[in-house]
N, C-alpha and C positions, 0 to 999 in steps of 0.2 A: 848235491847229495843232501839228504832229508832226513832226517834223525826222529824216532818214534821212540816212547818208552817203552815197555811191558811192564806187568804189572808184578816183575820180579824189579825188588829197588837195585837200580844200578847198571841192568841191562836194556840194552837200545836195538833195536831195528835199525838198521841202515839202509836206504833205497836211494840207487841210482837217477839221479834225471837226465837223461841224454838228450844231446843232440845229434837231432836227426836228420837223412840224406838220402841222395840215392844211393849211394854208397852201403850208408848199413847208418854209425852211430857210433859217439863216441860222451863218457862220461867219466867224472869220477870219482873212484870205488874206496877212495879212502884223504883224507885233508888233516894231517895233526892238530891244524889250527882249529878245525870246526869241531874235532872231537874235544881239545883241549877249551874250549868254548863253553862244552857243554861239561867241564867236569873231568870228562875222559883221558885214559891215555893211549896215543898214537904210535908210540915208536914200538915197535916191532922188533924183534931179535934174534927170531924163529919161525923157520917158515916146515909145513908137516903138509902131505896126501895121503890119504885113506879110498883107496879104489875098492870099492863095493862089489862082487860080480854080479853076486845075486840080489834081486827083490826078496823084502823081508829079513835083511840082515840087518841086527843090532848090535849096535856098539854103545856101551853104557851102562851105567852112568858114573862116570869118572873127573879125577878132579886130583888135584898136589893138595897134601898137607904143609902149613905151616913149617917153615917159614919159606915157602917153595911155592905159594899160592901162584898161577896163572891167569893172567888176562887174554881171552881169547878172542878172535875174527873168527868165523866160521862163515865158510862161503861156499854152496856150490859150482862144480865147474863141470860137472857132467850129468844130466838124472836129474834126482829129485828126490827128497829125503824128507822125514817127518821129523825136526830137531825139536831135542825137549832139553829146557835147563831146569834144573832142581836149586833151591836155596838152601843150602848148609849152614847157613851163618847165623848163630845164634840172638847175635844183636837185632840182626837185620827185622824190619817190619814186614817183610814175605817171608821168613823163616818155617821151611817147609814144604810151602807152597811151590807149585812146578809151573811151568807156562812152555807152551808149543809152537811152529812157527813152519808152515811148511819155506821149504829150503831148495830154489831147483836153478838148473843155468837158465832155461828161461825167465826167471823172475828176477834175477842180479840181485837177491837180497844179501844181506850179512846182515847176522848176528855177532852184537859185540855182549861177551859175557864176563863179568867182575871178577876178581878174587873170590873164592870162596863156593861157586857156585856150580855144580857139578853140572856134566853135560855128559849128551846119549843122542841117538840116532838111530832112527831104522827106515831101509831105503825102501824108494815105493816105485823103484824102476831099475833092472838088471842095469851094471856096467854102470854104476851111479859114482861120482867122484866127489870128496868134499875136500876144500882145501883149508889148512886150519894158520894161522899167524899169531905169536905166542909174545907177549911182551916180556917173558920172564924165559930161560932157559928150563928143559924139561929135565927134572932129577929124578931118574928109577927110585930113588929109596924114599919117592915122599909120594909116588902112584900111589892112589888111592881111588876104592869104589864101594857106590853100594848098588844094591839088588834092586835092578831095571824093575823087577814086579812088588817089589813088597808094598806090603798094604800099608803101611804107615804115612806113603806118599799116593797109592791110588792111582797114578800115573796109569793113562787112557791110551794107549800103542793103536795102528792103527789095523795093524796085523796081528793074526793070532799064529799062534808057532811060530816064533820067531829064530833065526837062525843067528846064534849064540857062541862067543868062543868058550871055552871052557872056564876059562878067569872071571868072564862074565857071571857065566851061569853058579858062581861057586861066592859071589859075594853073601858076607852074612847079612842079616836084616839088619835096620837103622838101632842104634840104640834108642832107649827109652827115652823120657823126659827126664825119670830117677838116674838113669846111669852117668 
């Protein structure tokens, strides 16, 4: 497994190296050691699917508030999805800033996304799967989002009309700098 940064601080690419056969291939998709290597953490405590039917479905951009912050694996297992993380974090040196990654079963990538760092998706193939693993447990009363378009973040979707749940479509815009 091969570890990339993005140019969100604290977020990695992850890609598989297999070995190959006539068989097919075998690699692996995740090493606490290797992540704990780079900084990371590996242990897992929750595992989530989000099955997509349609192309052009967004999910985002969401995130736990304090003190409920999640560490995410984001992987596809079916399809192929357009994954965007946003940087929430005030201290952070990408504060703001958004980075994208396409996301499909043919490509076995994972995105590992930090504390703090909001994420979204929108699928660029019917019947599209992504499976998520959560180092933190998930607490409804710290769900938190903000608005997949606002212009504060600029965020470049790859599809126009996108197919939205209503929770989505209803977050308010980022607050300001002053607020």
């Amino acid at each position: 497994m091969t570890l990339t940064e993005t140019p969100i601080a604290g977020a990695w690419l992850l890609e598989i190296q297999p070995i190959s056969d006539e068989r097919g291939f075998f690699a692996r998709s995740l090493c606490v050691d290797t992540l704990a290597a780079h900084g990371l953490e590996g242990r897992m405590q929750q595992q989530s699917v989000s099955f997509n039917q349609r192309r052009g479905t967004l999910r985002g951009m969401h995130y736990q508030s304090a003190p409920h912050e999640e560490i995410k694996l984001v992987r596809v297992t079916q399809g192929r999805i357009y994954d965007v993380i946003l940087d929430l974090r005030r201290d952070s040196p990408s504060y703001l800033r958004w980075h994208a990654v396409e996301l499909s079963a043919d490509n076995h990538r994972t995105l590992y996304i930090p504390k703090g760092v909001a994420h979204g998706f929108q699928t660029l193939e019917d019947h599209s799967e992504v499976f998520y693993q959560m180092a933190q447990a998930y607490v409804p009363g710290h769900s938190c989002g903000v608005r997949w378009d606002d212009p504060a973040f600029a965020i470049d979707w790859p599809l126009a009309a996108p197919i939205l749940s209503e929770r989505d479509a209803s977050y308010p815009s980022y607050p300001s700098e002053s607020a």
